[in-house]
C-alpha positions in Angstrom: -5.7 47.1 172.0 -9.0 46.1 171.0 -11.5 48.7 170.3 -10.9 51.6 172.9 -13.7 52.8 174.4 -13.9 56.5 174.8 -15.5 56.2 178.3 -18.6 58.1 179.9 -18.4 61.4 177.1 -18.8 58.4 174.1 -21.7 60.2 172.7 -19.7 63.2 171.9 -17.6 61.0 169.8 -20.8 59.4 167.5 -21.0 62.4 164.9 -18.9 62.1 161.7 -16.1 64.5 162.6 -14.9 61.8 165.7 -13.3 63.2 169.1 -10.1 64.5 168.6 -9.6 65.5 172.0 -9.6 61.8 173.6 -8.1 60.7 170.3 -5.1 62.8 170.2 -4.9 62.7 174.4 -6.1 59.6 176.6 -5.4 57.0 173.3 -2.8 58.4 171.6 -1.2 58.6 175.0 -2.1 54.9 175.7 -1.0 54.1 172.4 2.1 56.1 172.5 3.2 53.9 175.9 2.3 50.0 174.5 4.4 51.4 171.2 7.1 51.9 173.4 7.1 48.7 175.9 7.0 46.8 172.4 9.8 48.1 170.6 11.9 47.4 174.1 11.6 44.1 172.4 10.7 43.7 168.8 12.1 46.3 166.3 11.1 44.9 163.5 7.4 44.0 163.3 4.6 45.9 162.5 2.7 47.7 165.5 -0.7 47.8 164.4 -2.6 51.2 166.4 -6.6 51.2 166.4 -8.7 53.7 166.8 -11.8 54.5 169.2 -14.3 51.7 168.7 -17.0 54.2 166.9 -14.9 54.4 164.4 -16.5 51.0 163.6 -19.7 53.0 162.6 -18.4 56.3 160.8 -16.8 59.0 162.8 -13.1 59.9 162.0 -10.0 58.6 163.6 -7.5 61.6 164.7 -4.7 59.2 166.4 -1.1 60.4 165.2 1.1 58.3 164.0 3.7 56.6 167.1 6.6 55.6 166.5 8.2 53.9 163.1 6.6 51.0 160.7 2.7 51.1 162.9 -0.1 50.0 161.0 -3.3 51.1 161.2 -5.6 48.5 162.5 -9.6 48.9 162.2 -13.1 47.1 162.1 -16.6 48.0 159.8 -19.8 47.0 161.3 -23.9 47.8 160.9 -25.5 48.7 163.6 -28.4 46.8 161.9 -27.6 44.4 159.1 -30.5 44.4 157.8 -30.9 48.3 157.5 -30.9 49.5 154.4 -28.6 52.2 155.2 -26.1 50.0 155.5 -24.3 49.6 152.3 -23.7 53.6 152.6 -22.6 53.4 156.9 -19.7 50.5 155.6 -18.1 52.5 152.6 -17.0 55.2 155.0 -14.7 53.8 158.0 -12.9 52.6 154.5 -12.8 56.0 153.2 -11.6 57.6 156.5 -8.9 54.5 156.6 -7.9 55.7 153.3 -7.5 59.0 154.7 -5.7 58.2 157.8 -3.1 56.1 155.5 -2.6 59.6 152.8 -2.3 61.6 156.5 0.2 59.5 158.4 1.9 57.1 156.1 0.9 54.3 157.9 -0.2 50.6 156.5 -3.7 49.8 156.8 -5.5 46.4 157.8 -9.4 45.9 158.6 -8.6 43.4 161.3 -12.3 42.5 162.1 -15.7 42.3 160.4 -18.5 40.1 160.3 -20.4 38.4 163.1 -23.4 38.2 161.2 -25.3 35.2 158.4 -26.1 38.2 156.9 -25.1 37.2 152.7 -25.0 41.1 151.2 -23.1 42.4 154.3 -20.8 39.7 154.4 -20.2 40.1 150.4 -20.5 43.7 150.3 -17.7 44.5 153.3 -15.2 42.0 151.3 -15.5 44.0 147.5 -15.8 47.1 149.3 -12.0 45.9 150.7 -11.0 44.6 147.3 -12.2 48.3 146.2 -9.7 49.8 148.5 -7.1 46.7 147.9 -7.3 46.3 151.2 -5.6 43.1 153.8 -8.8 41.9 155.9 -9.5 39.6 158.7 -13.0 38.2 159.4 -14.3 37.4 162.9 -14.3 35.1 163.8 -13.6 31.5 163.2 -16.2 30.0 165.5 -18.7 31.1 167.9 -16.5 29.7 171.3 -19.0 31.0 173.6 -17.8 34.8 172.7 -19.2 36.9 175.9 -18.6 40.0 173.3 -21.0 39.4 170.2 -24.7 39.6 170.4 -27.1 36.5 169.2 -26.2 32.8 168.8 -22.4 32.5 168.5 -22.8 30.9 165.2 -23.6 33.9 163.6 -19.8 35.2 164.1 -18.8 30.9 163.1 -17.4 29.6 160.3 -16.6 26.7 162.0 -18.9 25.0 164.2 -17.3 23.4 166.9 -13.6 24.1 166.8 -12.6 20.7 168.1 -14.1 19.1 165.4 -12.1 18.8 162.2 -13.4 21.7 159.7 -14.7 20.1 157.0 -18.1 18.3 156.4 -21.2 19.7 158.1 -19.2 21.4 160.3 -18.1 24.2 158.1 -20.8 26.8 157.2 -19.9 26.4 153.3 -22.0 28.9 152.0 -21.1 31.7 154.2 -17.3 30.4 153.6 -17.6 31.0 149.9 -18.4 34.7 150.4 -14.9 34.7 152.2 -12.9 32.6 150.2 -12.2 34.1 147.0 -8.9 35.2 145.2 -6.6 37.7 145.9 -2.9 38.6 145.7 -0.6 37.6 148.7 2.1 39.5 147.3 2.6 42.1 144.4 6.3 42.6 143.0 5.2 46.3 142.5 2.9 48.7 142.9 -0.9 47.1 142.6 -3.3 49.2 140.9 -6.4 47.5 141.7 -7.5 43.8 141.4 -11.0 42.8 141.5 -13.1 39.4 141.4 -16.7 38.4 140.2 -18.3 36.4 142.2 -20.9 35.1 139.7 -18.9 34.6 136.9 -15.3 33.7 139.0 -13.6 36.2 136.6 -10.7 37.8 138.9 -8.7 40.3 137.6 -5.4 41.8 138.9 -3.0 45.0 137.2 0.2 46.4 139.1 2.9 48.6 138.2 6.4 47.1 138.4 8.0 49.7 140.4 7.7 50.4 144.3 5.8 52.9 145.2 8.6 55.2 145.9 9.5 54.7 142.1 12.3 52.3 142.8 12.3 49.4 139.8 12.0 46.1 141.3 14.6 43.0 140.0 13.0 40.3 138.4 13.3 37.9 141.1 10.5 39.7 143.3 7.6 37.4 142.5 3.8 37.9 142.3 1.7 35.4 144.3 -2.2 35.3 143.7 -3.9 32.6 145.8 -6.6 30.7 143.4 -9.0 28.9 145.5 -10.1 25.7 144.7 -13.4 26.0 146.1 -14.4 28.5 142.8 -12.4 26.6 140.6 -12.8 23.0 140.8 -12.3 22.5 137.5 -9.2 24.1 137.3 -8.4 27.8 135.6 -6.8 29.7 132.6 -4.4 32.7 133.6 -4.6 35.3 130.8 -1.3 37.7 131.5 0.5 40.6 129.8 3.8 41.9 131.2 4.8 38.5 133.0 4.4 35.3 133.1 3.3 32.4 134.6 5.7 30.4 136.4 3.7 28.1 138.9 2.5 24.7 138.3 -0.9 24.6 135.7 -3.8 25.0 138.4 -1.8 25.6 140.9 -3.1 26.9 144.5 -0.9 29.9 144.1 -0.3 31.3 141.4 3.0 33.5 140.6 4.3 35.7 137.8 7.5 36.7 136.9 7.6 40.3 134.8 9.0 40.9 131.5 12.8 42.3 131.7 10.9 45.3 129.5 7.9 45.5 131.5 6.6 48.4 133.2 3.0 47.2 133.9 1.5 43.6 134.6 -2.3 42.5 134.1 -3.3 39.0 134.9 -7.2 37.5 134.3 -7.8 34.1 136.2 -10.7 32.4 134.5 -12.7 29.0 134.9 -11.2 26.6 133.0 -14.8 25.7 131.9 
């Protein structure tokens, strides 16, 4: 359920403490019901449960956690992208997502951000995420006449006109380098923290080769780290300790397989020139 608005008291809810009374009433009751009408169906995927949409902005989620294997599903917007508060307003739905996760045991994903040209929010929302090593989504592919953003639709687009092949003029390149970048699709372990420079297209990856319940993982759970071509056209050199490389030179993704001995992994993906 996409952003759920906390009806006519919403500005009791815009002050960083949240409103637990409609979160842990009217939504988590809503909530509690969809949960249910799902896993009729589907046991086995995640059911990913968002809080009230001014969470977007800053004030704390107080949904409980309903039913088994739910996610936590959230967004991080500006009111004003060009206010210089805004650097400060985006770091803390991720800190209260953090939260939410240590409070509930529950998987996080920021499911939307964006909708803006705006180059430092675009970039600083998706290292803030790396920060947190955090699975992200951006909104939205193109502007398809969206009745929900505000200004031209392409400032949401990365694609022009989705029935037009993306490529050419009708990708927005520039604002698609900010998004494409790597990052790993899968860790065999526990990840530590992995981080990439933009301006030098240094990335850098270390993970612990046990679950995070402690449970040590066999050798044939992989590590995948997709490696955009876009940033590295010239190919790359993978610097690792712990593992080692077992994909194709240059390959799109990249995967490792750990040492027998190893208890920690660190990989550095580098230009090749």
């Amino acid at each position: 359920m996409n952003e759920p608005w906390p009806g006519s008291p919403w500005a009791t809810c815009a002050q960083p403490a949240g409103c637990p009374a409609f979160d842990t009433g009217p939504l988590a009751a809503m909530t509690r019901k969809a949960t249910r009408s799902i896993r009729k169906v589907d046991r086995r995927h995640i059911v990913w449960q968002e809080p009230n949409v001014l969470f977007n902005f800053g004030p704390e989620s107080h949904l409980p956690k309903i039913g088994s294997n739910s996610g936590f599903s959230f967004h991080v917007y500006c009111l004003d992208n060009s206010a210089p508060a805004c650097p400060t307003m985006e770091s803390v739905p991720f800190d209260n997502a953090d939260d939410m996760a240590l409070e509930t045991d529950r998987a996080l994903m920021l499911t939307e951000f964006g909708a803006t040209n705006e180059h430092p929010r675009i970039e600083h929302i998706v290292d803030l995420a790396g920060e947190h090593t955090m699975s992200w989504m951006w909104w939205a592919y193109c502007g398809c006449d969206d009745p929900t953003t505000t200004g031209p639709g392409n400032l949401q687009a990365i694609v022009k006109d989705p029935a037009k092949p993306p490529r050419g003029s009708n990708v927005l390149h520039r604002k698609l380098a900010l998004l494409e970048r790597p990052y790993p699709q899968a860790v065999a372990g526990t990840p530590t923290g992995f981080v990439y420079d933009p301006d030098t297209n240094k990335f850098q990856l270390a993970y612990r080769t046990t679950a995070p319940d402690g449970e040590r993982l066999g050798r044939h759970r992989k590590t995948r780290v997709y490696v955009p071509r876009s940033h590295y056209p010239d190919g790359y050199r993978a610097r690792v300790t712990g593992a080692r490389v077992i994909s194709d030179p240059d390959a799109r993704y990249l995967v490792l397989e750990r040492h027998a001995s190893a208890r920690n992994v660190s990989l550095k993906v580098t230009p090749a020139r």
